[in-house]
Backbone bond lengths (Angstrom), bond angles and torsions (degrees), N, CA, C in turn:
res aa  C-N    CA-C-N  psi(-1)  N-CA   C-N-CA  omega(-1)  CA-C   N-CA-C  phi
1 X - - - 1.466 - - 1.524 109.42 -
2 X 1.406 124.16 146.05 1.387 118.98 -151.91 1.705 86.87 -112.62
3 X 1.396 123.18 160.56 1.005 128.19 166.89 1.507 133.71 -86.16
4 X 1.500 139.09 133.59 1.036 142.68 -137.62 1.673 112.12 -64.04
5 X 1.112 113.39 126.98 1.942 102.69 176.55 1.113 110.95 -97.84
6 X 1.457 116.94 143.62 1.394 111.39 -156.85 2.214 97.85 -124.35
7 X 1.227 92.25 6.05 1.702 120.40 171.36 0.963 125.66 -129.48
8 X 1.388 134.86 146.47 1.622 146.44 174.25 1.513 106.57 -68.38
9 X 1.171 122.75 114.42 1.203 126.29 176.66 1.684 138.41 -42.06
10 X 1.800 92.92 -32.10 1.138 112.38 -161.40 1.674 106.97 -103.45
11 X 1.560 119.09 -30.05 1.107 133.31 -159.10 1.791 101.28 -103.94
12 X 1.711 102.38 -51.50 1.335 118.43 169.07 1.887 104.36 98.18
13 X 1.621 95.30 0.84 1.611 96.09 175.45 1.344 129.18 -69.73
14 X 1.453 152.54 131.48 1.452 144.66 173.34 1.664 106.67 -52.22
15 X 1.530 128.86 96.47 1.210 95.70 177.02 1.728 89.35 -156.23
16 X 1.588 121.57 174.67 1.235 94.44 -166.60 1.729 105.54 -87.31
17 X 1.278 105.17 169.41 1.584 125.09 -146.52 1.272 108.93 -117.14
18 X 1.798 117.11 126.51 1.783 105.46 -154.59 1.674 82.69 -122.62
19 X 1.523 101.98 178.57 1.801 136.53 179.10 1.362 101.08 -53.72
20 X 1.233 120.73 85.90 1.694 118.69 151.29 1.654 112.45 -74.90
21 X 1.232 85.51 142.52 2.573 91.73 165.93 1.492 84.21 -112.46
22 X 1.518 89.38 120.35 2.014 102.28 169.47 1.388 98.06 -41.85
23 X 1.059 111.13 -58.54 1.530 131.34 -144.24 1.651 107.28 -124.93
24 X 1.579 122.79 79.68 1.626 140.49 -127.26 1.699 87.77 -48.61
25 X 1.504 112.33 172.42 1.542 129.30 174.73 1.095 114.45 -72.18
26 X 2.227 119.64 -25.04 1.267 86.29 -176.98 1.670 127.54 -99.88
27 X 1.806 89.23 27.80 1.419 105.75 172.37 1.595 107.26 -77.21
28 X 1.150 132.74 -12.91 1.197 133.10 -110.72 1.282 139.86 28.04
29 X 1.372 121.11 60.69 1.270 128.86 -173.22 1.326 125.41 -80.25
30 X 1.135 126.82 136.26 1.702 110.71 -159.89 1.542 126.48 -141.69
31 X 1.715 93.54 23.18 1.294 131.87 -160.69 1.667 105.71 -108.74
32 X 1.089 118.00 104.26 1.627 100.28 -150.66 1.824 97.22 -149.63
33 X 1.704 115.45 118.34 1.010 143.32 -148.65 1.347 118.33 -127.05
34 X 1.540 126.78 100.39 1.527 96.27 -171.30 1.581 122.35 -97.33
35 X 1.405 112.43 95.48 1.353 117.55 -166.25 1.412 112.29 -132.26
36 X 0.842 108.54 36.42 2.201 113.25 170.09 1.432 110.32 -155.10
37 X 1.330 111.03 128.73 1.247 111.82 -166.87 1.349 106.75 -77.84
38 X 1.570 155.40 -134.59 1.300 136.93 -107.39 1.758 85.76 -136.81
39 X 1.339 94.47 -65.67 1.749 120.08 169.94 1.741 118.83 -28.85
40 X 1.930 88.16 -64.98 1.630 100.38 -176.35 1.346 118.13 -53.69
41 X 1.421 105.11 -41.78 1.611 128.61 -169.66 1.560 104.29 -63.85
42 X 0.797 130.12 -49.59 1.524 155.55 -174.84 1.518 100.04 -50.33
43 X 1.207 103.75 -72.49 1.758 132.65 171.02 1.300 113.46 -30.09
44 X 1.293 100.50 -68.65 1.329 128.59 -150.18 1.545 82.20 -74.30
45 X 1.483 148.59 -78.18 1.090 152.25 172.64 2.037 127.46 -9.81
46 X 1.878 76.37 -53.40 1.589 86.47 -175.28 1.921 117.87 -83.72
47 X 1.676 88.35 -25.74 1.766 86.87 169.99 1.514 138.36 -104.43
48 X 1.503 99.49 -17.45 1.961 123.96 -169.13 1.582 86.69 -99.22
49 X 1.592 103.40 -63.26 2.155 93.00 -146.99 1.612 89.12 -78.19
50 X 1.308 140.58 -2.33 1.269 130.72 -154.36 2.069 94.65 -92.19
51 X 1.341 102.76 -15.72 1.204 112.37 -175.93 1.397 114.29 -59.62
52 X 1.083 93.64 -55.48 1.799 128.76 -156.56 1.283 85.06 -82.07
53 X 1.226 140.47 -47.41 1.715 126.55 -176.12 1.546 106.75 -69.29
54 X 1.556 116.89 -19.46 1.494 112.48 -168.65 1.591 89.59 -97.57
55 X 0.691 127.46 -29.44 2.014 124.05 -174.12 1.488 108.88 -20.28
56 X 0.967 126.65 128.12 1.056 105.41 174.92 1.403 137.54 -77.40
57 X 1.497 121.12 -26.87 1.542 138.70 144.42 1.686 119.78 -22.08
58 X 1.445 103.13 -54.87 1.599 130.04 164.43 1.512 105.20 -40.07
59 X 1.634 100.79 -78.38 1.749 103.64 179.38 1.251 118.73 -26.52
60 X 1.458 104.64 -67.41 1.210 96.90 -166.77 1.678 127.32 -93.19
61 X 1.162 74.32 27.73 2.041 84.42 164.99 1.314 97.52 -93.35
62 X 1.224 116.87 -67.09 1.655 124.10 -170.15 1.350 119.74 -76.88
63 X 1.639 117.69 11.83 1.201 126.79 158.22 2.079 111.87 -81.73
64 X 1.562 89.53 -62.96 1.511 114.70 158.60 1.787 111.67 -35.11
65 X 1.153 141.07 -50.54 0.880 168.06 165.45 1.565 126.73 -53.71
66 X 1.295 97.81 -55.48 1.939 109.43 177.17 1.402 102.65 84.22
67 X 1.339 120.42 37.59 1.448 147.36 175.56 1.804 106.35 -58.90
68 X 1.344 130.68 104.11 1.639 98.90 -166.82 1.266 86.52 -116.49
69 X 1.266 126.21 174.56 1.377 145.81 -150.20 1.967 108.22 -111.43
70 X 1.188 122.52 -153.98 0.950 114.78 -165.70 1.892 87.85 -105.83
71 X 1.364 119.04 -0.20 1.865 115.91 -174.26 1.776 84.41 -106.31
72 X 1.344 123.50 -12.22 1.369 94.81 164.30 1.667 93.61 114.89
73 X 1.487 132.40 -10.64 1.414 140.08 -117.88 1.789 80.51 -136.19
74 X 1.710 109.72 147.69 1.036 120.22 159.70 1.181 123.88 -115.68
75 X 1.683 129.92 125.62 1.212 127.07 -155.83 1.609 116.08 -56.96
76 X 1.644 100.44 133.67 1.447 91.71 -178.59 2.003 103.42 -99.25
77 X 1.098 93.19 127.10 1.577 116.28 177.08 1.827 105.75 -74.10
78 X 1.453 118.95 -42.47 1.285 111.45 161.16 1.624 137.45 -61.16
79 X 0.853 134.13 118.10 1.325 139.54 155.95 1.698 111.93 3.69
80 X 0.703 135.31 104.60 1.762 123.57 165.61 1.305 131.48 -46.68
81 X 1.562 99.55 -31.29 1.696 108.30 173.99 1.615 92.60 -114.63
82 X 1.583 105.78 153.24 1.184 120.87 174.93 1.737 111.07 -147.82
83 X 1.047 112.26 138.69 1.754 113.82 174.41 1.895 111.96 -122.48
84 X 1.435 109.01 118.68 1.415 113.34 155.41 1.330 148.02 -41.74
85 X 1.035 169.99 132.68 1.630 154.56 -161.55 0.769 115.32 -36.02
86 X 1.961 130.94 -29.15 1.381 114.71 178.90 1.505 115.85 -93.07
87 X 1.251 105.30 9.91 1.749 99.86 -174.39 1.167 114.36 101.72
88 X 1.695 118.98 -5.55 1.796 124.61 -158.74 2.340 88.22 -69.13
89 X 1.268 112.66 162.99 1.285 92.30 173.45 1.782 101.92 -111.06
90 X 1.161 110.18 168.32 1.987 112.40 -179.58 2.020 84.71 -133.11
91 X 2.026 90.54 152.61 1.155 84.56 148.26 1.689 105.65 -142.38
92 X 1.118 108.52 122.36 1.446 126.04 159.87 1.298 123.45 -32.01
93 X 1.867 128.07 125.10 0.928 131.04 152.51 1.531 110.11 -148.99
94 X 1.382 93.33 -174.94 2.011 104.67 -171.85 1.809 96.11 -87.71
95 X 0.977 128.54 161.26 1.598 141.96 176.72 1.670 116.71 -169.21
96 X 1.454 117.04 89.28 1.048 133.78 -170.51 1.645 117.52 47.70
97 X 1.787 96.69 58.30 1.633 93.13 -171.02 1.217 118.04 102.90
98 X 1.229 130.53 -43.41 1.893 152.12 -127.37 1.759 84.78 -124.50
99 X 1.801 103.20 127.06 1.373 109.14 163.69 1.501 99.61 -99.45
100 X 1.642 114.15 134.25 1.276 128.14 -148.25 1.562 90.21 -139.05
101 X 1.682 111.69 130.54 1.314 124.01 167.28 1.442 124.36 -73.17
102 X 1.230 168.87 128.13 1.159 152.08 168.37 1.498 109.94 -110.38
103 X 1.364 126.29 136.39 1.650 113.98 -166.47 1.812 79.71 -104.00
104 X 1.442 97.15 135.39 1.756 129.32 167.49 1.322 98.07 -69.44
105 X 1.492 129.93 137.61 1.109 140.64 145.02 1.882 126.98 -57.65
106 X 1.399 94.73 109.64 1.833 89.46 -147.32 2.046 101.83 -135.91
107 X 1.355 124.29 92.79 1.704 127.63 -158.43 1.616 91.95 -62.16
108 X 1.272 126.00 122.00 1.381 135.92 146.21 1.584 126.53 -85.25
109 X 1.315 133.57 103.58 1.422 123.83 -167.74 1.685 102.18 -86.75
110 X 1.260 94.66 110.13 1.718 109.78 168.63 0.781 133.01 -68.72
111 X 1.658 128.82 -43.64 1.855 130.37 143.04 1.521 110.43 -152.18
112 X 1.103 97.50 169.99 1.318 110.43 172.96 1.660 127.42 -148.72
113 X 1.425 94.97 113.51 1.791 110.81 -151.51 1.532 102.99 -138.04
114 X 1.579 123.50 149.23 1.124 114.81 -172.22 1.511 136.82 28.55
115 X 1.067 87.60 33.36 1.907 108.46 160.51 1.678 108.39 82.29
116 X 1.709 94.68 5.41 1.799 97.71 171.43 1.165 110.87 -103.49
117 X 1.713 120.70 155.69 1.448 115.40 172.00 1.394 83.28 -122.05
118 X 1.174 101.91 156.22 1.518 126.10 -169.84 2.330 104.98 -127.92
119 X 1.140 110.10 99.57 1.386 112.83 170.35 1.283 135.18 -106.85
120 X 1.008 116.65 162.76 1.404 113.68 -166.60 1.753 109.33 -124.20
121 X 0.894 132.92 153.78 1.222 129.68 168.32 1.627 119.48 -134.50
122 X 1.306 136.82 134.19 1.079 138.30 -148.33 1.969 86.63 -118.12
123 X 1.050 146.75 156.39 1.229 167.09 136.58 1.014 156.60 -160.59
124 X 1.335 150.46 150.39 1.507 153.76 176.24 1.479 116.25 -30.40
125 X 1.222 125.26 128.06 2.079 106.84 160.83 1.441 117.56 -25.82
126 X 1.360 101.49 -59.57 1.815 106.30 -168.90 1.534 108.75 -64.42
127 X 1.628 125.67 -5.71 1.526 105.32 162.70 1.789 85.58 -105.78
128 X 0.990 128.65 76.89 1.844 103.47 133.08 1.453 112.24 -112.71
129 X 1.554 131.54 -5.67 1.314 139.59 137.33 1.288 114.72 -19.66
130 X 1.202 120.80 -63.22 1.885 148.28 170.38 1.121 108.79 -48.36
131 X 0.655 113.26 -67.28 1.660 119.86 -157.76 1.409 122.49 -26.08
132 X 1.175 118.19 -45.19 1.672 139.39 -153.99 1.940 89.34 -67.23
133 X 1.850 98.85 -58.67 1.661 114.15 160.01 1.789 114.73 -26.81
134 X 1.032 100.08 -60.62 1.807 98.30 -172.55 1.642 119.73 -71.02
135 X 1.453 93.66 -20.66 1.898 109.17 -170.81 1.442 97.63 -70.55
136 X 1.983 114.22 -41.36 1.335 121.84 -171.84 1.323 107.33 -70.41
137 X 1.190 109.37 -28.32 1.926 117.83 -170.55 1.796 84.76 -84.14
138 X 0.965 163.47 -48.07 0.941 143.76 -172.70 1.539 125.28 -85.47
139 X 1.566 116.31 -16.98 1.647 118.35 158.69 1.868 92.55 -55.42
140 X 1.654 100.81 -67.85 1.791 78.79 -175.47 1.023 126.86 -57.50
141 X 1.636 157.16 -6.83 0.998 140.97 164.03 1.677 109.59 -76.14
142 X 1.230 131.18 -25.38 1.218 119.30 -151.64 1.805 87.26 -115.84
143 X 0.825 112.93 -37.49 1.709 104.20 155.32 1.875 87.82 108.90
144 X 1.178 113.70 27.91 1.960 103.06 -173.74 1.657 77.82 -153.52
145 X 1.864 85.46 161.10 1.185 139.47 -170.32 1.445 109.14 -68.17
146 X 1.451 138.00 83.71 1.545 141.57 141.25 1.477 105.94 9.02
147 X 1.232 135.35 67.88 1.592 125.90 173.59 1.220 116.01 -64.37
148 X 1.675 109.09 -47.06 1.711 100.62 -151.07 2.010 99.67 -138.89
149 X 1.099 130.99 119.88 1.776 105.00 -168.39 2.003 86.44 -123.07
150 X 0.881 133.41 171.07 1.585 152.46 -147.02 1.353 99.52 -179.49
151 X 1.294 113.45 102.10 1.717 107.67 154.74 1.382 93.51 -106.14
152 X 1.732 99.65 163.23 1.342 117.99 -150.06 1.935 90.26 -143.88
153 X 1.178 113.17 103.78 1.658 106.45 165.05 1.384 117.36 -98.07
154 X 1.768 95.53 131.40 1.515 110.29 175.68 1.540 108.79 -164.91
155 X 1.271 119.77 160.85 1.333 147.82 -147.59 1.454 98.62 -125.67
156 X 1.566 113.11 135.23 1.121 137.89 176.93 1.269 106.41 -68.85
157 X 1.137 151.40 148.76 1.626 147.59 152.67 1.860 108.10 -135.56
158 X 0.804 79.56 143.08 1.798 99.57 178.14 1.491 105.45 56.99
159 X 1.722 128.96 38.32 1.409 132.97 -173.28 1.366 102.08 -54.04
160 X 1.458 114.41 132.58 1.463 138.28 166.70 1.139 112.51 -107.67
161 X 1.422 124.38 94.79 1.371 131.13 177.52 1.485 109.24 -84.06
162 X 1.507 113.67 145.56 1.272 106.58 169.32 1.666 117.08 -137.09
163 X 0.979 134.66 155.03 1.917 142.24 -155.98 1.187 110.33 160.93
164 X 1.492 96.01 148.21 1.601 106.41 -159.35 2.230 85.23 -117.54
165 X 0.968 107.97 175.24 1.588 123.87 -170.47 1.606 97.65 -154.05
166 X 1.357 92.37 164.07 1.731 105.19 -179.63 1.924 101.35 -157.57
167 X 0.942 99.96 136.37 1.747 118.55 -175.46 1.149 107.77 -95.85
168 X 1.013 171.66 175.45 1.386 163.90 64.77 1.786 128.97 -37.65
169 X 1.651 99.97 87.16 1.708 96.07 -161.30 1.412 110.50 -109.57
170 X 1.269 111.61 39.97 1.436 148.00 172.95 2.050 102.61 -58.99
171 X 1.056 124.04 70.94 1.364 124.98 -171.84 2.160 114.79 -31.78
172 X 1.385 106.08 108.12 1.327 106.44 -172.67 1.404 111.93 -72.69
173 X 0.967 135.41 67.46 1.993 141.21 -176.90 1.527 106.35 -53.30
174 X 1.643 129.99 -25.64 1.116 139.26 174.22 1.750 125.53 -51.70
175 X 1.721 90.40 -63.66 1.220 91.83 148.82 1.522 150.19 -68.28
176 X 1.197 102.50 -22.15 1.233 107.90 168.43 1.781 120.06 -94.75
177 X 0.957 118.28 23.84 1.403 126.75 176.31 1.583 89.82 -118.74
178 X 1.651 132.36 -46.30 1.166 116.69 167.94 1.514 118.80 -65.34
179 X 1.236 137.51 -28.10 1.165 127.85 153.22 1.841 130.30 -29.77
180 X 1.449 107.04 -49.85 1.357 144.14 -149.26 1.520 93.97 -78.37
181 X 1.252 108.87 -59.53 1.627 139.33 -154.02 1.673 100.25 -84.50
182 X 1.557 125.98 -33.69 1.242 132.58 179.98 1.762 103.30 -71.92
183 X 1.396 99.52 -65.55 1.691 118.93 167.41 1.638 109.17 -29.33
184 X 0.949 128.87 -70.47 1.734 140.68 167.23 1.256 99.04 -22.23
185 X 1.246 111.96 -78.79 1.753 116.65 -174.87 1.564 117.58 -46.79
186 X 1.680 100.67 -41.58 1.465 95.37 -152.44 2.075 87.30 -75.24
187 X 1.305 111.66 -31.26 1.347 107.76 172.66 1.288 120.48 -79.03
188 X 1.056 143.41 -27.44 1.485 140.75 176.77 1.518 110.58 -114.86
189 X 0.861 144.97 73.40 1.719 129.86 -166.82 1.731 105.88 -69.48
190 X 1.224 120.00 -26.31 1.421 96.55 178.77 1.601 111.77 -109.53
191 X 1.488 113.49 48.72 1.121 134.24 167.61 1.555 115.82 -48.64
192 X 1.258 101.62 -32.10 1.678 105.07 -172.24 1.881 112.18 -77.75
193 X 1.423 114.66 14.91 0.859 102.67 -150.91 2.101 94.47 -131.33
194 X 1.555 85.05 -2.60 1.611 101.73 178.38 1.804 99.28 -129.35
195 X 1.451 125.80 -1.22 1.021 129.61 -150.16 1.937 119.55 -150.58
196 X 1.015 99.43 117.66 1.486 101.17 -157.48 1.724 99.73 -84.64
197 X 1.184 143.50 65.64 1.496 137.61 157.91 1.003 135.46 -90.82
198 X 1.530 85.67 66.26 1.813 107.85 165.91 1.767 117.23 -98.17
199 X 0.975 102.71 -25.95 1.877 106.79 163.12 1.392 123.87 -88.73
200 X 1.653 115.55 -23.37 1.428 113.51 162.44 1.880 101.94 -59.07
201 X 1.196 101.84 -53.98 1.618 100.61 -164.49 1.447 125.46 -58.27
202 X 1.443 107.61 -30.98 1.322 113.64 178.95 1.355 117.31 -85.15
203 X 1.713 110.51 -23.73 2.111 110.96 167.39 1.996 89.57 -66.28
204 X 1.233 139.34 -42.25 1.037 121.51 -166.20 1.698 114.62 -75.28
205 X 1.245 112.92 -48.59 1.671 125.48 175.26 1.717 105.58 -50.61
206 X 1.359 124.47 -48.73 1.430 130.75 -164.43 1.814 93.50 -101.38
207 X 1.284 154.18 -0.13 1.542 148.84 -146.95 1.303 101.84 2.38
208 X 1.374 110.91 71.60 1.299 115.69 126.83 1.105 141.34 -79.90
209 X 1.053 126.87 120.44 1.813 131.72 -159.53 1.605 98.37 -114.04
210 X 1.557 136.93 -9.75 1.005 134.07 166.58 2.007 106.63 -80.91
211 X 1.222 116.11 -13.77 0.984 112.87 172.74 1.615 135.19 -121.40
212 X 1.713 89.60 5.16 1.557 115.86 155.64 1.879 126.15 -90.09
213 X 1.305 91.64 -11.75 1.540 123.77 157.59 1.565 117.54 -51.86
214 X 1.162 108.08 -47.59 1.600 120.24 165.36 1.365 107.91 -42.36
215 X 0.835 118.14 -80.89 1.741 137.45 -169.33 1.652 116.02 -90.94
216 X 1.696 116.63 17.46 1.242 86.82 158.44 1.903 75.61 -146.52
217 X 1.578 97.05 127.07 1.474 99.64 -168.05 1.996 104.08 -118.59
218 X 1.384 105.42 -31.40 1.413 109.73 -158.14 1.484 109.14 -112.25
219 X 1.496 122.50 80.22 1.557 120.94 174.83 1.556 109.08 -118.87
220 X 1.439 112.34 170.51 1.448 128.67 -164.98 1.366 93.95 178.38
221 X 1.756 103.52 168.79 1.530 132.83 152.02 1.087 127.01 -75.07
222 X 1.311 148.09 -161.44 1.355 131.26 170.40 2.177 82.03 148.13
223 X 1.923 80.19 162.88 1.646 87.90 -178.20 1.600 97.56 -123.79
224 X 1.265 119.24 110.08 1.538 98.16 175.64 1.888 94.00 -102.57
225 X 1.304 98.55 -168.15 1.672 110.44 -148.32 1.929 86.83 -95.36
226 X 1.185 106.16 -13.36 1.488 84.35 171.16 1.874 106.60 -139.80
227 X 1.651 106.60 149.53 1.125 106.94 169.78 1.370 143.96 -120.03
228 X 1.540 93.91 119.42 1.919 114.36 -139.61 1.196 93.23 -161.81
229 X 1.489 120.33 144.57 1.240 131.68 143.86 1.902 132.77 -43.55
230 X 1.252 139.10 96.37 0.749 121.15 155.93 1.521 137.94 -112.30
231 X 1.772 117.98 167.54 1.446 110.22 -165.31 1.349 95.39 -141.47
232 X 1.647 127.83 139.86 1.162 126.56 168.84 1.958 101.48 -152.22
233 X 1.688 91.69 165.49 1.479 75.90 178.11 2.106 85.32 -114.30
234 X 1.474 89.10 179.99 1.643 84.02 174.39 2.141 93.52 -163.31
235 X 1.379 116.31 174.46 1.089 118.96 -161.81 1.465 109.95 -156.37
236 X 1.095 131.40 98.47 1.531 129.09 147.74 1.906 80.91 87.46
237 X 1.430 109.80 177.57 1.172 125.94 170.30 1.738 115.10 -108.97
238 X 1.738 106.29 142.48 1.711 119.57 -28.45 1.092 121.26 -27.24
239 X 1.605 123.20 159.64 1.076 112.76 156.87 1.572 129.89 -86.69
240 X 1.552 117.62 104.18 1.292 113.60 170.59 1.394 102.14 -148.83
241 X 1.173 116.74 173.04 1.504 128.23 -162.22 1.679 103.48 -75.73
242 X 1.079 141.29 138.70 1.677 121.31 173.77 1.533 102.71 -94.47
243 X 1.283 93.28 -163.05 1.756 94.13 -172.35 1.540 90.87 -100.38
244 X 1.252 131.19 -22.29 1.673 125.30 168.25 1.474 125.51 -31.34
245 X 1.944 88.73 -58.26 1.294 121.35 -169.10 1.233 101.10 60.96
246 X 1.201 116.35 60.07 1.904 112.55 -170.92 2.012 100.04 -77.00
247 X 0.977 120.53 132.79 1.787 122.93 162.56 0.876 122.92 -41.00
248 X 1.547 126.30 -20.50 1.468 116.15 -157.37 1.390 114.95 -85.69
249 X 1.472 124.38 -3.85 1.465 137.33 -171.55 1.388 121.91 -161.55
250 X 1.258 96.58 23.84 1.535 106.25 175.49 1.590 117.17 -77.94
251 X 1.187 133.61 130.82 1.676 120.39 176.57 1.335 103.26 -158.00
252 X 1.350 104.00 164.65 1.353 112.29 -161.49 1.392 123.58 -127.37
253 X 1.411 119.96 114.51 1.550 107.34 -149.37 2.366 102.11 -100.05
254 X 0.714 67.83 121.36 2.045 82.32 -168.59 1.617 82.58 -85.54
255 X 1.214 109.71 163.69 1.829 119.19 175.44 1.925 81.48 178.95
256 X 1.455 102.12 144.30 1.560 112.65 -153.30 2.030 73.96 -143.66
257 X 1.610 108.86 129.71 1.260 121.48 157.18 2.026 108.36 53.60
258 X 1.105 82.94 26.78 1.893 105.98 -163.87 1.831 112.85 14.29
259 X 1.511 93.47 53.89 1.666 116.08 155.52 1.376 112.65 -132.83
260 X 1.288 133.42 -53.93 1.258 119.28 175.90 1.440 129.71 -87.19
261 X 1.410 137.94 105.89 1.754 133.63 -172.68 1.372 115.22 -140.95
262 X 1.272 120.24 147.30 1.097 114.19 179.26 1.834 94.97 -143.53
263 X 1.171 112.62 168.96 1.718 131.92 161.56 1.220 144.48 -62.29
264 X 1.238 137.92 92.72 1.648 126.39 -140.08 1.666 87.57 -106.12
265 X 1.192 129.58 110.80 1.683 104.54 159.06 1.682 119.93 -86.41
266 X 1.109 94.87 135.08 1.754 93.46 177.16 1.648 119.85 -91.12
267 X 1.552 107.08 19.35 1.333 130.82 164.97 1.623 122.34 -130.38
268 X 1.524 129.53 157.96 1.044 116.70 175.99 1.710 101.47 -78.61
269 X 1.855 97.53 125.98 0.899 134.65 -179.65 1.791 125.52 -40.33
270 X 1.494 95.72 -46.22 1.895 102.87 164.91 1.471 116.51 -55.59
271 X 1.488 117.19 -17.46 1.479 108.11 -173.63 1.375 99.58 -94.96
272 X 1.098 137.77 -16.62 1.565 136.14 160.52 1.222 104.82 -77.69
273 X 1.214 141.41 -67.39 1.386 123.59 -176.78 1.700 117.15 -48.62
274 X 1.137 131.48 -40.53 1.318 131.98 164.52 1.504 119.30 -10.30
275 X 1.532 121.43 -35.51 1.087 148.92 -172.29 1.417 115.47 -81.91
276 X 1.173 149.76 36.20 1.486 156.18 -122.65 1.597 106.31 -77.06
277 X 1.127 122.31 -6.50 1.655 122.86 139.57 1.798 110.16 -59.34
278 X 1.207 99.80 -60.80 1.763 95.83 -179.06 1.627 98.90 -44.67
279 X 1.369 113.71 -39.52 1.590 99.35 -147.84 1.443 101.02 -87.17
280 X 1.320 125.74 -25.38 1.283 136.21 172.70 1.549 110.18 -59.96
281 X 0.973 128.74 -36.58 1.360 154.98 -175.72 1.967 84.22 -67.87
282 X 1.049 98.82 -72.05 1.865 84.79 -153.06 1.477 101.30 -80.78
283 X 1.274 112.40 -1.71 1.129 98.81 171.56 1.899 129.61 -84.31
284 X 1.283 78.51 -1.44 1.759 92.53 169.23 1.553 114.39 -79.06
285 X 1.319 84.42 -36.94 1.731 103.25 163.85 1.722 126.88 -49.09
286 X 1.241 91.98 -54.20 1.987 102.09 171.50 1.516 105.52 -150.94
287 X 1.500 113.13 96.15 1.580 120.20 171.90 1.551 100.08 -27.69
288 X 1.024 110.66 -64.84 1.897 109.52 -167.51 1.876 123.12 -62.78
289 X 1.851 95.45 9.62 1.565 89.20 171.64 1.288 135.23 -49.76
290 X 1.689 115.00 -43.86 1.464 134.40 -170.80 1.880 107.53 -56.02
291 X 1.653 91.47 -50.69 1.381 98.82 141.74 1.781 162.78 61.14
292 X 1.238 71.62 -148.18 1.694 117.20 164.78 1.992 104.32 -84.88
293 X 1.442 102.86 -25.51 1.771 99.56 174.63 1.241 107.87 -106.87
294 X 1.094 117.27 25.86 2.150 122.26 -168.78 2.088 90.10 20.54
295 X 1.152 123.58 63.00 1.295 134.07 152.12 1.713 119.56 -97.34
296 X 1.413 114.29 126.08 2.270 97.97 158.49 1.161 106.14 -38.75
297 X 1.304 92.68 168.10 1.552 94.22 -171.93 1.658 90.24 -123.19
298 X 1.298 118.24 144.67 1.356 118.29 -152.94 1.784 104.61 -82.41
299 X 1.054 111.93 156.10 1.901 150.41 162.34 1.622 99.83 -67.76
């Protein structure tokens, strides 16, 4: 059981202190700490965890999954608008489970000869209610008299939708250093007192991700045998925490849906590697550490 904080971790103000998810809700996170006051929480939500829910790796786990968010909603990986071979447009949604096409009401001009234009309109059942509305919106645009209108019912068969999508697999280190940095506290609370996090706090307060870069160096995919969030800290080889808890090699390994994880150090990282057991050690971890740290790569 951790001892009571009577300050915001991140801000350092006396003020009262609300429900953080280490690891946000619409991960299902279920790890829940009350250490940021009203402001931070707020913050911290709309610019760090908002990342990590947009990831694109993320999506589509918790799309795959039926992962819903904090609106209740499961991310849609499809496009919202979609168009068929002829250009007709659709828009996509969920309906009891069921991804369902809807054809957009969309004027195609078919010709125009002897001073008539002749249009067509393509739409859903639920607009022929409408319609009469769009015929009038189109006398005013075209500036002439509605002579003759023909609706025509028919059914799509063998619809070929087509839309392109884009992921963003841009690795979020932000969030996961706020992950890292929350975890610390909620496990050590008088961490600050063996532990210098004054540069974690300020890449999180300012989102800097060029300076959350520091401290989160070692991520990948991977399949472990179960899928769950896990968090541990570990230190020097073996890896386990000592009773020192000395800074100089402490880090914290985050793993999200136990496929995506990477290494948070809550120290600058060269003073643990210094140790060429440590470095040998993680380098079993990711051949390309030496690297990614312009370090030798160890004997």
């Amino acid at each position: 059981m951790t001892e009571q904080l009577t300050k915001c971790i991140l801000c350092k103000k006396i003020s009262p202190l609300t429900m953080e998810h280490i690891i946000p809700d619409a991960l299902e996170g279920k790890l829940i700490f009350n250490c940021l006051c009203k402001d931070c929480n707020s913050k911290l939500g709309e610019k760090v965890d908002s990342q990590l829910t947009n990831y694109g790796p993320i999506k589509v786990i918790r799309a795959t999954h039926g992962i819903t968010g904090k609106t209740g909603k499961i991310p849609q990986l499809l496009p919202t608008i979609m168009y068929d071979k002829t250009g007709r447009k659709f828009r996509l949604f969920q309906d009891e489970g069921k991804l369902v096409a809807r054809s957009l009401p969309s004027p195609i001009v078919q010709s125009e000869e002897e001073g008539k234009i002749t249009l067509q309109w393509s739409c859903d059942s639920s607009d022929k209610e409408t319609i009469k509305k769009r015929l009038d919106k189109a006398e005013k645009k075209y500036g002439a008299k509605i002579i003759n209108t023909d609706f025509v019912e028919r059914t799509f068969d063998n619809l070929l939708l087509e839309g392109s999508i884009t992921l963003d697999r841009k690795f979020p280190v932000l969030p996961f250093l706020k992950i890292a940095y929350e975890f610390l506290f909620l496990s050590f609370p008088d961490c600050e007192n063996w532990l210098n996090t004054q540069e974690m706090r300020q890449a999180l307060l300012t989102n800097d991700e060029s300076l959350a870069r520091k401290f989160v160096l070692l991520y990948g995919f991977g399949k472990a045998p179960y899928f769950c969030h896990f968090l541990s800290f570990s230190q020097g080889i073996p890896p386990k925490l000592s009773e020192k808890r000395s800074s100089t090699s402490l880090f914290c390994n985050v793993t999200l849906f136990g496929q995506i994880s990477c290494l948070v150090f809550l120290r600058d990282p060269g003073r643990f590697l210094e140790n060429l057991e440590n470095h040998a050690y993680l380098q079993l971890m990711d051949p390309k550490l030496s690297t990614k740290l312009a370090l030798p790569r160890s004997r």
